[in-house]
Each structure stands twice: as structure tokens, then as C-alpha cells.
N, C-alpha and C positions, 0 to 999 in steps of 0.2 A: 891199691885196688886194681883187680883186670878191666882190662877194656871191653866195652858190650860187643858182641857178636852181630844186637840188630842195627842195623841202618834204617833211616827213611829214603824212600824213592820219590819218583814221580810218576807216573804213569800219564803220556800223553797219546790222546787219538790219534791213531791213524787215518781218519777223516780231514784231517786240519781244521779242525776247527775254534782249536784251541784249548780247548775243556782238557780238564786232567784230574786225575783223582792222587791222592798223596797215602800211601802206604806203608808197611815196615816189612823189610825180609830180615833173614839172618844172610849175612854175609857168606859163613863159611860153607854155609851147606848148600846154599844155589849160589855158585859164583856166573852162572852168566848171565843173560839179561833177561829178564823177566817178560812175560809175553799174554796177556789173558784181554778174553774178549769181555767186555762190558759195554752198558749201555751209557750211548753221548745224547743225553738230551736237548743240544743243538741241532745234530744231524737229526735224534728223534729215531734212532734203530742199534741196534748193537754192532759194536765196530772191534778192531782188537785195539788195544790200549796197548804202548812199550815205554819198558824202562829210561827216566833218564833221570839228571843229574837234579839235584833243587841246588839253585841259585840264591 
């Protein structure tokens, strides 16, 4: 069988606050790092979230 194309992310605030939301891209088609602004109900305002690794 082939190997899947999607991955899961992480998406962490750029606020530090810690909050992250957990997502799935396709690898081949965005290879770089993902960038969207959403809302951190810590901070309590929309902030941009970026890609990282799940540990």
C-alpha cells in the first residue's frame, strides 16, 4: 500500500500562551510551513497560529 500524503500538525499561538489547535495538511502540496490566524481563547483575540512538530 502507498504512504498517505496527509500529515498531522500542530499549530501553536504566536501569543505564547500556549494554546494550539492540531490539524492535517497534505504534505506534497504545501510543503512549507503553515501560517493562519485563528482565535486563542487564552489571549481572548485572534492571533496567527504556526506550524510545528507533534511530539
Amino acid at each position: 500500500m502507498a504512504k498517505t500524503n496527509v500529515i498531522q500538525i500542530r499549530l501553536v499561538s504566536s501569543a505564547d500562551t500556549g494554546y494550539f489547535y492540531v490539524t492535517k495538511k497534505n504534505a506534497r502540496s504545501s510543503t512549507g510551513k503553515m501560517e493562519v490566524r485563528k482565535y486563542d481563547p487564552v489571549a481572548r483575540k485572534h492571533v496567527t497560529f504556526r506550524e510545528a512538530k507533534i511530539k
